[in-house]
SEKEFI-662375 format. One record per residue: x, y, z of N, C-alpha, C in turn; residue number from 0; residue in one letter. Coordinates in Angstrom, 3 decimals. Example, Ala and Ser with C-alpha at 12.3 -4.5 7.8 and 13.67 -1.06 7.14 Angstrom:
<nodes>
       n_u       n_v       n_w      ca_u      ca_v      ca_w       c_u       c_v       c_w   nr  rest
    13.190    -5.690     7.800    12.300    -4.500     7.800    13.200    -3.300     7.800    0     A
    12.850    -2.250     7.080    13.670    -1.060     7.140    12.900     0.030     7.870    1     S
</nodes>
This chain:
<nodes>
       n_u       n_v       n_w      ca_u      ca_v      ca_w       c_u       c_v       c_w   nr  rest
    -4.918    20.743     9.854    -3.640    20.031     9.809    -3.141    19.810    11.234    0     X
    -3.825    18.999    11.836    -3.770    18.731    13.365    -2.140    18.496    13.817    1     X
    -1.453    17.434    12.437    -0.376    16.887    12.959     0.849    18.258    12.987    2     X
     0.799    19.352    12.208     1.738    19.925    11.651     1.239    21.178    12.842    3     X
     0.449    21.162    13.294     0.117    22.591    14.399     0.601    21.568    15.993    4     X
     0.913    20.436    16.130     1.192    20.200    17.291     2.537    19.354    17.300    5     X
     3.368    19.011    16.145     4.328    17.863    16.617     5.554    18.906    15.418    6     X
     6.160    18.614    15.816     7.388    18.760    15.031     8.061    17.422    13.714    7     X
     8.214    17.415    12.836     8.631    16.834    12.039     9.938    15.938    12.505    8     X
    10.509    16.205    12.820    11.860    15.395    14.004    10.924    14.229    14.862    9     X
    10.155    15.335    16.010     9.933    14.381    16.718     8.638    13.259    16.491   10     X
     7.864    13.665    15.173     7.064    12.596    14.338     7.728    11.463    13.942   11     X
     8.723    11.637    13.560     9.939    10.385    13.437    10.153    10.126    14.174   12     X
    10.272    10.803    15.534    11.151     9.499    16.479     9.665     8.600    16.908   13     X
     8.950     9.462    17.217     7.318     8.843    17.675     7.047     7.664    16.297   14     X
     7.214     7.557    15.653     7.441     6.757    14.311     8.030     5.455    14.749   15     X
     9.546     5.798    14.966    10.291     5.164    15.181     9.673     3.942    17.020   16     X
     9.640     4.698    17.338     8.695     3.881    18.923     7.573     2.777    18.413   17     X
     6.736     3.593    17.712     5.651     2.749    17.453     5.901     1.337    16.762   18     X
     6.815     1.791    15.833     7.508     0.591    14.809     8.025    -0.076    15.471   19     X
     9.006     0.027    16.836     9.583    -0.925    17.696     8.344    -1.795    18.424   20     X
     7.578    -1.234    18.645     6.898    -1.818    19.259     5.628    -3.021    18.163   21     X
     5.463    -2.950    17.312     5.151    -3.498    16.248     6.257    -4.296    15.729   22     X
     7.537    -4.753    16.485     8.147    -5.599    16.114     9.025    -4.892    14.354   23     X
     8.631    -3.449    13.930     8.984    -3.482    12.484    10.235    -2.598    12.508   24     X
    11.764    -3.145    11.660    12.949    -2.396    12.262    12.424    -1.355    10.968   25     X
    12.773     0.293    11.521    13.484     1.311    10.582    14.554     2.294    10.268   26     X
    15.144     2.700    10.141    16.059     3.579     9.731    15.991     5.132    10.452   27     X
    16.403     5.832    11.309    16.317     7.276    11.386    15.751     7.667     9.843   28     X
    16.736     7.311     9.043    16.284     8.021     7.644    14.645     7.749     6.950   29     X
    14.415     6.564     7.362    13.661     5.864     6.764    12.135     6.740     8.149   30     X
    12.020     6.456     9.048    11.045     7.747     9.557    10.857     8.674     9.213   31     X
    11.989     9.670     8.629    11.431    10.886     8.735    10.874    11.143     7.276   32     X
    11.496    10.044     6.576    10.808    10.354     5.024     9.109     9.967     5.204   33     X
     8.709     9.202     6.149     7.781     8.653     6.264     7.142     9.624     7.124   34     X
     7.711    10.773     7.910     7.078    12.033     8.711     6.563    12.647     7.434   35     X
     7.446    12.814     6.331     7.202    14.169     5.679     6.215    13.862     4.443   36     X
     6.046    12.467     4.195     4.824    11.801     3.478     3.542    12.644     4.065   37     X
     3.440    12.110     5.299     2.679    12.559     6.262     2.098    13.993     6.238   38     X
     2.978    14.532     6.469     3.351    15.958     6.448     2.749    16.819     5.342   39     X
     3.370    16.094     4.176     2.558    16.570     2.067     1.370    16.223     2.872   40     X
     1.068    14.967     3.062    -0.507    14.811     2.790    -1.611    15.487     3.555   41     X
    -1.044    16.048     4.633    -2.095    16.723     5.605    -2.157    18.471     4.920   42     X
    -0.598    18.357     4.363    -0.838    19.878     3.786    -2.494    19.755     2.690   43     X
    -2.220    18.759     1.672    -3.223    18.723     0.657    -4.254    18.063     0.969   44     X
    -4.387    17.834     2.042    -5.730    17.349     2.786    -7.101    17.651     2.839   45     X
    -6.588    19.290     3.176    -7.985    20.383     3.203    -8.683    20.259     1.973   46     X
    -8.133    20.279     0.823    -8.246    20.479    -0.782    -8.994    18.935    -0.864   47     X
    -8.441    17.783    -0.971    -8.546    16.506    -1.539    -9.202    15.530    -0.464   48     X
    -8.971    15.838     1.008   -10.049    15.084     1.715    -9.170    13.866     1.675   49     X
    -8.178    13.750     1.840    -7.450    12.499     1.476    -7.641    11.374     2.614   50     X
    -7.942    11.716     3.840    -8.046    11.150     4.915    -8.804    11.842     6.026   51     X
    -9.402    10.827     6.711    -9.752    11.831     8.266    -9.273    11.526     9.396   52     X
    -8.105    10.818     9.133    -7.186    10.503    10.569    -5.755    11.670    10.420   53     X
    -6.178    12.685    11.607    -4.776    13.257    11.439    -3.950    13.705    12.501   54     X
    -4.683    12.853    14.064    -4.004    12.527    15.312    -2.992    12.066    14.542   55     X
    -1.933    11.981    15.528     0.036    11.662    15.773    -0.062    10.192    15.376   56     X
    -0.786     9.694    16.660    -0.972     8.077    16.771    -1.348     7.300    15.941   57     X
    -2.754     8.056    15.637    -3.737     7.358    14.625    -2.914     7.480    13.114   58     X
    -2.703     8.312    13.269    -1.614     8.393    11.548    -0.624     7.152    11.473   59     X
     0.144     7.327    12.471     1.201     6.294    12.614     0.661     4.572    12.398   60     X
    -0.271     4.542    13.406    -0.962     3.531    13.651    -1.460     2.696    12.119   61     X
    -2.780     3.348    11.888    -3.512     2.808    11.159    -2.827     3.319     9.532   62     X
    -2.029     4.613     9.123    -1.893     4.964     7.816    -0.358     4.043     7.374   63     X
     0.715     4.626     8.777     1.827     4.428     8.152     2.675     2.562     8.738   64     X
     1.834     2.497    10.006     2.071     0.548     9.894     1.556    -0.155     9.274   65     X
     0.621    -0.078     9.037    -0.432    -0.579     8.545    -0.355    -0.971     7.113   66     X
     0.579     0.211     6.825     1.143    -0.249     4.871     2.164    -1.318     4.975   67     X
     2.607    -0.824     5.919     4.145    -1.705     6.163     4.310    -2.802     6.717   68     X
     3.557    -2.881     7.775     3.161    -4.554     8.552     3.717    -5.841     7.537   69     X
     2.814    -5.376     6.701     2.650    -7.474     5.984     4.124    -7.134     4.958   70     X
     5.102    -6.216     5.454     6.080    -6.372     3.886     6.962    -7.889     4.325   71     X
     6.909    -8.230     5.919     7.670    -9.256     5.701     6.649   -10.247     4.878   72     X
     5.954   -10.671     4.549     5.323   -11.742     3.233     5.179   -10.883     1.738   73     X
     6.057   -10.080     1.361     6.326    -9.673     0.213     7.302    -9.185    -0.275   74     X
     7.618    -9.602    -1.466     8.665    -9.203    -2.183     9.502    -8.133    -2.072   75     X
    10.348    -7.739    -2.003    11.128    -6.408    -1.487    12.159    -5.796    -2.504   76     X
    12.377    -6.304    -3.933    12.328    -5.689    -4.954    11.964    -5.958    -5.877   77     X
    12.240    -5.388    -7.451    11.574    -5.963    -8.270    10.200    -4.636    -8.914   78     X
     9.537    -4.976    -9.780     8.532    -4.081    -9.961     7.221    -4.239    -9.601   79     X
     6.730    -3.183    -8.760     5.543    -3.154    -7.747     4.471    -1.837    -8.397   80     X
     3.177    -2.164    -8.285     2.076    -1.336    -8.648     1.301    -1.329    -7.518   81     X
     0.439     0.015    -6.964    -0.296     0.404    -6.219    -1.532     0.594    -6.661   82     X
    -2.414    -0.362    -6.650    -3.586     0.209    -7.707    -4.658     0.856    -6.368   83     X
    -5.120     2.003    -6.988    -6.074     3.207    -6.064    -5.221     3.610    -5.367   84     X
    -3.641     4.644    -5.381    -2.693     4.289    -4.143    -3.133     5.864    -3.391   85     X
    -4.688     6.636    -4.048    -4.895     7.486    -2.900    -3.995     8.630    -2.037   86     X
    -3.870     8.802    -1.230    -2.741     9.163    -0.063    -1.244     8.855    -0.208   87     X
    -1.219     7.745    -0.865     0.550     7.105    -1.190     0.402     5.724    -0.303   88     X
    -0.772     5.321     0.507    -1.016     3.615     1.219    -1.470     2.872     0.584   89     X
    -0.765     1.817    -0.079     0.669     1.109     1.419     2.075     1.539     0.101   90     X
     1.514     2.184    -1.120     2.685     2.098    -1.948     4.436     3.196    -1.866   91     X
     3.553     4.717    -1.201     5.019     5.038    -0.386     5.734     4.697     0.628   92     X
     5.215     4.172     1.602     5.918     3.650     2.897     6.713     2.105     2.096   93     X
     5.838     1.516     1.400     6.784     0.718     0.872     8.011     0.473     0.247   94     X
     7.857     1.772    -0.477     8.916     2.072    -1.228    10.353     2.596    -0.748   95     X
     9.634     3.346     0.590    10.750     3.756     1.515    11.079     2.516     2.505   96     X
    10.873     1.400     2.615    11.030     0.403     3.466    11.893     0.013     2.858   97     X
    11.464    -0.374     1.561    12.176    -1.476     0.256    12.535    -0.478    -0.620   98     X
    13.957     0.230    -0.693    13.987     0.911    -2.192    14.546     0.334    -3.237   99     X
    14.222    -0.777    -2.919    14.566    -2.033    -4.296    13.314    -2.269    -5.080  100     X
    12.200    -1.685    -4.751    11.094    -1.811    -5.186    10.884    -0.600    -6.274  101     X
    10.941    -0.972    -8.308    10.404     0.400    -8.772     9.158     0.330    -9.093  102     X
     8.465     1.377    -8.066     7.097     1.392    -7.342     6.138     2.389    -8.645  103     X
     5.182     2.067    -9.016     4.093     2.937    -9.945     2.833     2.787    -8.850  104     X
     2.683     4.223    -8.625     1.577     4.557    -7.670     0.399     4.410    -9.001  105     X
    -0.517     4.331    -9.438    -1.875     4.209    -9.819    -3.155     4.800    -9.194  106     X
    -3.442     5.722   -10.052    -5.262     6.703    -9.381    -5.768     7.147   -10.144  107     X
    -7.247     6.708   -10.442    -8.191     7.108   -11.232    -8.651     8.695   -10.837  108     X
    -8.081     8.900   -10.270    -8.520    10.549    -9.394    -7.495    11.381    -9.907  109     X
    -7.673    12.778   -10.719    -6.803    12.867   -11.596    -5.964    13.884   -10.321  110     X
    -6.949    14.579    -9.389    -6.203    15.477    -8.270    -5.340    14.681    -7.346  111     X
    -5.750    13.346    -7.012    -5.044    12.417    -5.875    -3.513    12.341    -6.978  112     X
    -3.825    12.200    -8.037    -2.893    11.755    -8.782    -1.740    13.036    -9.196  113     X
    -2.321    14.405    -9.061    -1.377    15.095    -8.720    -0.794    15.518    -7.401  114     X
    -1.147    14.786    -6.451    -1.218    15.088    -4.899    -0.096    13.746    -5.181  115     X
     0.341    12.675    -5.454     1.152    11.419    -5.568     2.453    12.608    -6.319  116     X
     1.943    12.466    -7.681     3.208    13.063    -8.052     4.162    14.393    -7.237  117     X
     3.163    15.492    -6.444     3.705    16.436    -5.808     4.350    15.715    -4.443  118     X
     4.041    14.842    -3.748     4.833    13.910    -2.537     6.092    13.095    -2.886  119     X
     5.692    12.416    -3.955     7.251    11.760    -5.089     8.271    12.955    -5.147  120     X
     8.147    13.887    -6.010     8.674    14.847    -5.901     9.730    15.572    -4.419  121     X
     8.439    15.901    -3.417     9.238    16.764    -2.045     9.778    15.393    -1.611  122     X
     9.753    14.430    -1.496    10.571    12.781    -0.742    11.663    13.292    -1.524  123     X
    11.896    13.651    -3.266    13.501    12.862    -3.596    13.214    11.507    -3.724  124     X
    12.212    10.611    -4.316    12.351     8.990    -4.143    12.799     8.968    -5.848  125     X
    13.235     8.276    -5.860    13.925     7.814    -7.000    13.139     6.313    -6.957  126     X
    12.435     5.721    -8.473    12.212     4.521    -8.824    10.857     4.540    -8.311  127     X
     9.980     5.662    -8.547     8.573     5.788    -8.460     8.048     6.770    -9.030  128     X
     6.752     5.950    -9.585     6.246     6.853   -10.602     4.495     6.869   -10.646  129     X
     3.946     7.915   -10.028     2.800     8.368   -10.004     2.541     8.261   -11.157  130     X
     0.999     7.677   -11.582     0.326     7.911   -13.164    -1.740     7.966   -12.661  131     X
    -1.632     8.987   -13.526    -3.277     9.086   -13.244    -3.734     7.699   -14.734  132     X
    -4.784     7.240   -14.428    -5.581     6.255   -14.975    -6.227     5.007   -13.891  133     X
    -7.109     4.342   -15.043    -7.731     3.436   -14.497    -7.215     1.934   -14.578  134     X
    -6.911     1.085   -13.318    -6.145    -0.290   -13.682    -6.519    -0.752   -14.656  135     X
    -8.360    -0.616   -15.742    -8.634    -1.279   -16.580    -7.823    -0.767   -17.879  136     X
    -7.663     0.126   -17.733    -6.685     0.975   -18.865    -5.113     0.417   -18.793  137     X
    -4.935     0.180   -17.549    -3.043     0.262   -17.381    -3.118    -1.179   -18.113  138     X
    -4.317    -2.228   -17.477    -3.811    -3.444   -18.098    -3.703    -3.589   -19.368  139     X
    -4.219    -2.920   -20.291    -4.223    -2.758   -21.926    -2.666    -3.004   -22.327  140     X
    -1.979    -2.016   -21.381    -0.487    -1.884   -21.814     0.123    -3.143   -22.499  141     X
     0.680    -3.637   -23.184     0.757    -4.849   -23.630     2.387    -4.693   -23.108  142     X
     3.526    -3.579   -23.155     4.660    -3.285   -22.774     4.923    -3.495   -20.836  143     X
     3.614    -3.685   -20.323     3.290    -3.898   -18.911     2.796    -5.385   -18.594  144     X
     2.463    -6.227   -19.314     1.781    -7.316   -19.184     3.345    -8.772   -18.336  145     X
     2.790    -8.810   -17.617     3.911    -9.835   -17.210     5.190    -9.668   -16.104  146     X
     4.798    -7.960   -15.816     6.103    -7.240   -15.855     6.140    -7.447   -14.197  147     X
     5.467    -7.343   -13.094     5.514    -7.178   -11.819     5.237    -8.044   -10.971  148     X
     6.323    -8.074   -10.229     6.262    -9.000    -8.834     5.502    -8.860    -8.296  149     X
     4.929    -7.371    -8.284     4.372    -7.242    -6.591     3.007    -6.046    -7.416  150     X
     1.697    -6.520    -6.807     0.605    -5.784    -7.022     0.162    -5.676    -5.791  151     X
    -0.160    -4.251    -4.887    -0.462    -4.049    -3.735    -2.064    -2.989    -4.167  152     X
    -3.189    -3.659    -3.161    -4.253    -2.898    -2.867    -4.774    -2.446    -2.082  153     X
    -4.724    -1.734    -1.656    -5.582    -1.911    -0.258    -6.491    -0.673     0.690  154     X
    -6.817    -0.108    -0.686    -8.293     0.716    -0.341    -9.429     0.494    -1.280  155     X
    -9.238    -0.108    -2.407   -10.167    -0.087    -3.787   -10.821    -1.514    -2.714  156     X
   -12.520    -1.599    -2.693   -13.566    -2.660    -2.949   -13.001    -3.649    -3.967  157     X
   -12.739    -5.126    -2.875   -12.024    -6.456    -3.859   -13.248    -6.765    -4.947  158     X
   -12.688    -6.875    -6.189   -13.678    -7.775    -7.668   -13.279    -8.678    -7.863  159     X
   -13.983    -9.717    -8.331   -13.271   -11.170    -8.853   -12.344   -10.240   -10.108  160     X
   -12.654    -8.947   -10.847   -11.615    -9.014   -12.004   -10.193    -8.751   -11.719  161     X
    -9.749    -8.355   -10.336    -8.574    -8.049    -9.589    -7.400    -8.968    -9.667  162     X
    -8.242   -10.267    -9.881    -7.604   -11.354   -10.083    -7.624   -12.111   -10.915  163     X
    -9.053   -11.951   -11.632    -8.649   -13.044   -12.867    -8.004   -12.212   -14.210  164     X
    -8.240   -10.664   -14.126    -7.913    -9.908   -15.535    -6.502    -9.012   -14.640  165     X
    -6.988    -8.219   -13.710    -5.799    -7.906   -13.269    -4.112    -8.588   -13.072  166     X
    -4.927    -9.374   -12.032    -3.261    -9.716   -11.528    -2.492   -10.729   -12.675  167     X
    -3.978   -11.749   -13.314    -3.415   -12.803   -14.312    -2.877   -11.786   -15.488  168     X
    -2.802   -10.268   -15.824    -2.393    -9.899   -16.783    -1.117    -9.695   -16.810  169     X
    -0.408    -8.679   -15.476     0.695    -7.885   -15.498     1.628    -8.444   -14.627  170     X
     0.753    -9.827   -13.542     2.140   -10.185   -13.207     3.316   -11.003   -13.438  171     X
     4.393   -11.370   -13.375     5.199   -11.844   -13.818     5.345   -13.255   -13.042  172     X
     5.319   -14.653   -13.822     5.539   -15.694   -13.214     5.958   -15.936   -11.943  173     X
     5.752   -16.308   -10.929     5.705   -16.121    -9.246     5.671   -14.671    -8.400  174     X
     5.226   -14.023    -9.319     4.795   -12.855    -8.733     3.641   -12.577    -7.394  175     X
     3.233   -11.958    -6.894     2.357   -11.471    -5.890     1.364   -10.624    -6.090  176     X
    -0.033   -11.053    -6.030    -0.770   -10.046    -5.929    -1.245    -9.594    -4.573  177     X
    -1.479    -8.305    -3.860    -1.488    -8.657    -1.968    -2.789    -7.216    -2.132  178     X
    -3.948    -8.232    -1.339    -4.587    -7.279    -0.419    -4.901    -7.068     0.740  179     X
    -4.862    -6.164     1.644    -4.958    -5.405     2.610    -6.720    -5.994     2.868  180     X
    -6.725    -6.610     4.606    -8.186    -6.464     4.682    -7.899    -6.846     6.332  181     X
    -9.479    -6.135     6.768    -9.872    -6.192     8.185   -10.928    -7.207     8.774  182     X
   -10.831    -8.369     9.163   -11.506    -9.338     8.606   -12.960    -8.793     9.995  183     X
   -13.858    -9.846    10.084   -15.137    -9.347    10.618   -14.767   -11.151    11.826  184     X
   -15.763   -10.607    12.589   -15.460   -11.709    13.540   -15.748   -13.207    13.268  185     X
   -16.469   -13.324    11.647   -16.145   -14.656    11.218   -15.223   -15.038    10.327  186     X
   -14.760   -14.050    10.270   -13.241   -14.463     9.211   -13.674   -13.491     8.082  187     X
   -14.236   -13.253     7.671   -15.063   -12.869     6.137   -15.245   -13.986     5.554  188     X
   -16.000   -13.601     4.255   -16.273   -14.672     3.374   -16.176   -14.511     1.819  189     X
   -15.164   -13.873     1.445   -14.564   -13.678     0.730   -13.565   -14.828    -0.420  190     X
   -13.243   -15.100     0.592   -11.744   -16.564     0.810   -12.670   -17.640    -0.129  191     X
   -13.854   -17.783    -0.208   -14.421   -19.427    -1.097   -14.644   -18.418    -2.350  192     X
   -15.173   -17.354    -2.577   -15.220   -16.925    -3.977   -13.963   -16.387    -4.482  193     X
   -13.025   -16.238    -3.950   -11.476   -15.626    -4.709   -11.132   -17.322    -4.943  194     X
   -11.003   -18.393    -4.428   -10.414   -19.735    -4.267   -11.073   -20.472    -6.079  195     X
   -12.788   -20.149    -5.949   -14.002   -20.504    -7.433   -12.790   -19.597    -8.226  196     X
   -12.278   -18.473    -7.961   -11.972   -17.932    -9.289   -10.838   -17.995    -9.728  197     X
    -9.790   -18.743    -8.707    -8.825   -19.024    -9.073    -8.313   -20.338    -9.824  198     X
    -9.916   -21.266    -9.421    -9.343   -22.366   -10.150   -10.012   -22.442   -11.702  199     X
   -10.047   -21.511   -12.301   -10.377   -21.211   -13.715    -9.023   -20.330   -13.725  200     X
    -8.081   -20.182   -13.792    -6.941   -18.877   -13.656    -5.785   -19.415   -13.613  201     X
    -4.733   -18.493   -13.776    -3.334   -18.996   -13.926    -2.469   -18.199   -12.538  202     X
    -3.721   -17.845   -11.695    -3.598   -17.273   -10.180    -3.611   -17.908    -8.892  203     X
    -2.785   -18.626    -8.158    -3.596   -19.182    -7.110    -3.523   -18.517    -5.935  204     X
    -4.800   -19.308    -4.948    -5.164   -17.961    -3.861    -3.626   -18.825    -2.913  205     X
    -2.749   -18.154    -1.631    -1.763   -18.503    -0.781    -2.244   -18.749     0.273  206     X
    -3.443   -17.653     0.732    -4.211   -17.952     2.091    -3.688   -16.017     2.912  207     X
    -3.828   -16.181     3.940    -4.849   -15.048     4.940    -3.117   -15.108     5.874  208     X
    -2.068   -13.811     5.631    -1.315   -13.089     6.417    -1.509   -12.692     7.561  209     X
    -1.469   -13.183     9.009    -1.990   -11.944     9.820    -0.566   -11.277    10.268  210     X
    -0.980    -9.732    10.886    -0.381    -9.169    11.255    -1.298    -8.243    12.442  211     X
    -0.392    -7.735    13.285    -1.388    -6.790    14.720    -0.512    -5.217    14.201  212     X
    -1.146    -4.547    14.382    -0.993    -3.522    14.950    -1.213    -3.021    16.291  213     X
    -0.485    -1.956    16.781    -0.481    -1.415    18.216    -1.492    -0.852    18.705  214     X
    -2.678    -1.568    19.551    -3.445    -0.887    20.063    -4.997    -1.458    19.050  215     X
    -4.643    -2.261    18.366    -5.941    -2.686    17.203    -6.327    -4.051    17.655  216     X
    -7.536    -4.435    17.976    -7.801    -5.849    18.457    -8.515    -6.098    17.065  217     X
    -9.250    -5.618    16.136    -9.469    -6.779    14.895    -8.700    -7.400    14.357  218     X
    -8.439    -8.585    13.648    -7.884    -9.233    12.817    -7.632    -8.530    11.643  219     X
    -5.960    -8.242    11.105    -6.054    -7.894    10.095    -5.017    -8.639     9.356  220     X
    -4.788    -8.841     7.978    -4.753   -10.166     7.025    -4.259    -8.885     5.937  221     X
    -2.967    -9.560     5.304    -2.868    -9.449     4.096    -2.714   -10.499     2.660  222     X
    -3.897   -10.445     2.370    -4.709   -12.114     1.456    -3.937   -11.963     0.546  223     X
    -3.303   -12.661     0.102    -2.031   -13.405    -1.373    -2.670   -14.243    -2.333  224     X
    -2.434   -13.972    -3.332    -2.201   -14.629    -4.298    -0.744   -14.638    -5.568  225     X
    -0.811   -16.098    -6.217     0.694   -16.129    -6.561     0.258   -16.134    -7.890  226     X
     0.712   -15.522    -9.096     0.893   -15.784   -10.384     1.624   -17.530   -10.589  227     X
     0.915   -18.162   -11.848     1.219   -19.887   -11.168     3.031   -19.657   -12.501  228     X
</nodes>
């Protein structure tokens, strides 16, 4: 637990708070330190669950906790939001603490990650989030869920064409958002012509390629949209 044997919880927030200025992203005193102590759960249950292997100051900040947060200016900021694979709590707790207009359902097929979500929900105090262990192919069954969400965020699960034609066309709600997280390769990827084939059979269309920088990151990184039509 690298971060918790060398920094103090205070001053992880203000170091929080720097980085985010400098990334152009405004936050809250309040709004850091909830985002220290995310941090904080997860390195405790780390050893156990392997949740990550970044647990430098910087690199946490950097790549775990901007990195969720970057692209929220091109997304919805309340309304009902799903995290499918949300792992660690990225990008669906930092979001939630950005936007608490957002009532956020973390999603994990991992039944331990999924008690590692609910035990972080819990020590935050977040109100309007709700950890559930299962599989998105299961959640979409819900017929009481179908239609229901603005905002579908991914961004550790391997993209499928079913993400979008069964996923997002199931649960989201007419101009809703489906958003993934990606690091593109020095030709762009090639991704972008087979999500575009599958959208025009779909009631999904693709928006196109978000960029955003992070501090200190020279790849291209993109958060790819699509709109419920």
């Amino acid at each position: 637990m690298e971060l918790q044997d060398n920094i103090s919880e205070s001053d992880f927030a203000d170091l929080i708070l720097r980085y985010a200025a400098e990334a152009h992203i405004t936050l809250t005193p309040g709004q850091a330190l909830l985002l220290s102590r995310h941090v904080r759960i997860m390195l405790e249950w780390n050893s156990r669950l392997n949740l990550t292997r970044i647990t430098r100051p910087e690199e946490v900040i950097v790549k775990h906790l901007l990195d969720s947060i970057a692209p929220a200016r091109y997304l919805p900021s309340s309304g009902h939001a799903l995290d499918v694979g949300a792992g660690a709590g990225f990008p669906g707790i930092p979001l939630k603490i950005l936007n608490p207009g957002l009532q956020m359902i973390l999603l994990e097929s991992s039944r331990k990650k999924a008690s590692f979500l609910t035990s972080a929900a819990a020590s935050l105090e977040l109100t309007g989030i709700l950890p559930l262990h299962g599989s998105w192919q299961d959640f979409r069954q819900d017929k009481g869920r179908r239609g229901k969400f603005e905002l579908i965020v991914m961004r550790a699960l391997r993209p499928e064409p079913e993400h979008i034609s069964r996923l997002a066309s199931s649960l989201l709600t007419p101009g809703g958002f489906f958003a993934r997280w990606e690091v593109l390769g020095p030709d762009g990827g090639n991704t972008r012509v087979g999500a575009q084939k599958v959208e025009e059979r779909q009631d999904v269309e693709f928006c196109g390629d978000f960029d955003y920088s992070l501090p200190g990151m020279t790849r291209r990184r993109v958060v790819r949209l699509w709109r419920k039509k």
